[in-house]
C-alpha positions, 0 to 999 in steps of 0.5 A: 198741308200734305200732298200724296205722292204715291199710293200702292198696295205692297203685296207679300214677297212670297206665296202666303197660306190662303183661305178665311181664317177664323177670328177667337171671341177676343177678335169678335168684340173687338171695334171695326175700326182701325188704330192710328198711331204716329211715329216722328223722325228726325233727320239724322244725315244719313244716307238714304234716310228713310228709303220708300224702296227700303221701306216697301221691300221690307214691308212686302218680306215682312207681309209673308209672315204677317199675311193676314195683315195683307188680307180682308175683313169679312163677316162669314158664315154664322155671322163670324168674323173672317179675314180672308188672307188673299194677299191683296196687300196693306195700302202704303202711302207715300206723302210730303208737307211743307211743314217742319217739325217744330211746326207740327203739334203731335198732341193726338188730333182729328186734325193729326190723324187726317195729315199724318194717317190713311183713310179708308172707305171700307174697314176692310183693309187690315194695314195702312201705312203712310209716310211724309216727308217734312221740309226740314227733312224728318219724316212723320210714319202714320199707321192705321192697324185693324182692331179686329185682329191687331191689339198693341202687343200685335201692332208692337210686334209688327213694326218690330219685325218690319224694322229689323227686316228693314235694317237686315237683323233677321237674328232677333225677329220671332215669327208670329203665331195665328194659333187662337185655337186656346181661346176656344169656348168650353162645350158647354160654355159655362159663364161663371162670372159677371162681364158688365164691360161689354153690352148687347149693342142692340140695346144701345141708346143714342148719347148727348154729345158732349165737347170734349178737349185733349190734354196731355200731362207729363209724369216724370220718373220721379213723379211716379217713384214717388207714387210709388213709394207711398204704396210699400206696404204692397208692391203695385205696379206703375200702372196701378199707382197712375191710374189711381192718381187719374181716377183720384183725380178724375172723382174730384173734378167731377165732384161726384156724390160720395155715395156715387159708384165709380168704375175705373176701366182698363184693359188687362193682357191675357197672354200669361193668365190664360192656362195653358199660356198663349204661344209666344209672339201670338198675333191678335186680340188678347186683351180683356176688359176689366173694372175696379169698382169703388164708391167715390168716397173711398177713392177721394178721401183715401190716400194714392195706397188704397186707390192702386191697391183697388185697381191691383185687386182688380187686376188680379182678379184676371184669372184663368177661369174668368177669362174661360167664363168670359170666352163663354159668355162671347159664344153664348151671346155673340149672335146679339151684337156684343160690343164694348161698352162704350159710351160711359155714365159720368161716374167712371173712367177708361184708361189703356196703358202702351207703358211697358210695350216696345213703342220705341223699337221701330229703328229702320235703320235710321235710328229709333223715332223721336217720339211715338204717339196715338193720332187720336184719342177717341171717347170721352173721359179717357186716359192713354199713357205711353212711355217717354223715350230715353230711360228717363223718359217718365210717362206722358198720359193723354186725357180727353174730358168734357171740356168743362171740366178739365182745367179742375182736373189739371190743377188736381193733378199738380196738387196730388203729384205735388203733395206725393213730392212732399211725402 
C-alpha cells in the first residue's frame, strides 16, 4: 500500500556540540520506546507543494539546534541514560501510496503506524520522519520521536521550529534548552511522598492479554461549555471536566463494586511548578505521573462537579516539593529497573491530554495540516485527547478498552453528555 522511495539520514548543517550528555530522573523512567504521531495535508496547489528538498534543507539547519535528536540513545556508566550527540542524522523517509485521503481512516492503528510511520530495529534512533505522497496529491508527515528524551511540549517545539525554518520565518523561533541541571536530586535525597505511579520493573508480572478495540469520540465546544458550566462554583479546567466525564463513564461501564477503589491516571507538566521554573522552551522530559484516587461510588453517583474537582485537587497537589520527593525517590532507587507503571488493574484509568499544545503549528509553508493524530494508541483502558482544528474545532478523545466493554461505554458517554446539554 505504500512504496519507499528514498531513505537517508539528514545530518546538521553545522558542526554540533559533541560528546554523551546525561539524561535528568524525568528521562530515565521515560519508555524506550518511540511516539508516533500522524499529520494529514491536503493538496492546496501551490508551487512545490511539500518539497523533500525544502523539507530536508530545513530539518538539517533545524538538526544544529536540536542536535541531540541527531545523536543516540545509549545506557553509560552507572547504568544512566546517555545520548551521545554525534550528529549521525535523524532517518528521513521519502514514500508514496496509491491511495487518496478519503480512502485513508486516520483513527490511530497498528495498521496506521505501519503505513505512515518509520520503523527501527534499534531504539537507538532519536528522530524518524517519513513522508508519503497520496495519489490525490495530499501528503501524510508520519514521526517517531524518542520518548527518552522528547515528551509533547518537546516534539510540539520541534516541529514548530522545523516549520517556521522551512517557510523562512526565523523571527518567532526560540532556541531550545538541554539544561536539565534543575532537576537534579537533593543530597541527600529526601522522598517525602508516596509515588505509586511507577514500579520496580523487576517486580512485574506477565499480564492476561486482553482484546482491546479504539474508539474515538467527538466533543464539541458546546459539549464541553456545558461540562464546564456545571462546575461554577470552582473554576476547573477543560481537562478536568473531560477526564471526570471519561472516568465517570469508564467506572459505569465497568460496573465496578462501589466500594472499589478507582485511580484516574494522567501526566501533569512540571515546567512552571518546579521552583526555580525550568528555562524556557526546555527540551525533554518534564511531565510527572499523577492519580486522582476515589472510591468508585463517589465517582458514579456524584455529578460531573465532584468528579473534576477530584481530578483538580490532584493536580494541585503537583507541588514543587512533590516533584523534589519524586526526583529523589528516582535517584535512590533508579538502579532497580524503575518504570512506569503500566499494566493497570481493571478498576482505573490512564488519560494524556495534547489539549492546549500547538499540535496544529506545523505549516511548512503550505498551510497548517488537516488533521493531526497519535498512530497509535498503545495500552489498555486509555484515553488520548487532542484538540480539533479551527477554533471550533472541540476536542476529539481516543479511547482504547476491552472490547467487551465498549459499546456501554459509548452509550454512557451520550447519556452524560446528553443529560450536561439539558442542565
Amino acid at each position: 500500500m505504500v512504496e519507499v522511495i528514498e531513505s537517508t539520514l539528514v545530518v546538521p548543517t553545522e558542526e554540533t556540540p559533541k560528546g554523551k550528555i546525561g539524561l535528568s530522573n524525568f528521562d530515565h523512567v521515560a519508555p524506550i520506546a518511540h511516539t508516533c504521531t500522524v499529520y494529514h495535508y491536503r493538496n492546496n496547489e501551490t508551487r512545490d507543494f511539500f518539497s523533500i528538498e525544502v523539507l530536508k534543507t530545513a530539518l538539517a539547519k533545524t538538526l544544529v539546534y536540536f542536535y541531540p535528536l541527531a545523536g543516540r540513545f545509549m545506557i553509560g556508566e552507572g547504568n544512566r541514560r546517555v545520548i551521545d550527540c554525534n550528529a549521525e542524522g535523524a532517518l528521513f523517509v521519502v514514500a508514496r501510496s496509491e491511495h487518496s485521503s478519503d480512502d485513508i481512516d486516520f483513527q490511530p492503528s497498528p495498521e496506521l503506524r505501519r503505513l505512515f510511520v518509520p520503523s527501527a530495529a534499534s531504539p537507538t534512533l532519536m528522530l524518524m520522519l517519513q513522508v508519503t505522497y497520496l495519489k490525490c496529491g495530499g501528503v501524510v508527515l508520519g514521526s517517531a520521536t524518542n520518548h527518552v528524551l522528547v515528551d509533547g511540549q518537546s516534539a510540539f517545539h520541534f516541529f514548530q521550529t522545523w516549520a517556521s525554518i522551512a517557510r523562512g520565518d526565523l523571527d518567532s523561533m526560540i532556541i531550545p534548552s538541554f539544561d536539565n541541571t534543575p532537576l537534579v536530586a537533593r543530597s541527600p535525597p529526601s522522598i517525602t511522598f508516596d509515588h505509586p505511579e511507577y514500579e520496580n520493573a523487576q517486580l512485574k508480572h506477565p499480564s492476561t492479554p486482553m482484546s482491546r478495540v479504539t474508539s474515538k469520540f467527538n466533543l464539541s465546544n458546546k459539549e464541553v461549555s456545558s461540562l464546564k458550566s456545571q462546575c461554577k462554583e470552582e473554576r476547573v479546567s477543560t481537562f478536568c471536566v473531560v477526564a471526570a466525564l471519561f472516568w465517570k463513564c469508564y467506572c459505569i461501564a465497568r460496573e465496578l463494586p462501589p466500594g472499589t477503589e478507582t485511580r484516574l491516571l494522567f501526566s501533569g507538566d512540571i515546567r512552571n511548578r518546579v521552583h526555580p521554573p525550568l528555562p524556557e522552551k526546555f527540551f525533554g522530559n518534564a511531565v510527572i505521573r499523577r492519580s486522582a484516587i476515589a472510591q468508585v461510588s463517589k465517582i458514579i453517583s456524584n455529578p460531573i462537579q465532584i468528579v473534576a474537582n477530584t481530578v483538580k485537587a490532584a493536580i494541585d497537589g503537583i507541588t514543587d516539593e512533590y516533584i523534589r520527593s519524586f526526583i529523589d525517590y528516582v535517584e535512590v532507587i533508579k538502579d532497580k529497573g524503575l518504570s512506569l507503571v503500566k499494566e493497570l488493574p481493571k478498576s482505573d484509568l490512564r488519560i494524556a491530554s495534547l489539549s492546549g499544545m500547538p499540535v496544529y503549528d506545523a505549516d511548512f509553508g503550505w498551510g497548517a495540516p488537516q488533521l493531526m493524530t497519535m498512530a497509535e494508541v498503545n495500552g489498555n483502558s486509555v484515553v488520548y485527547i487532542i484538540s480539533e482544528p479551527g477554533k471550533d474545532g472541540g476536542l476529539a478523545a481516543f479511547v482504547s478498552l476491552d472490547s467487551t466493554i465498549m459499546q456501554k461505554f459509548e452509550k454512557v458517554v451520550r447519556e452524560e453528555l446528553c443529560n450536561s446539554l439539558q442542565t
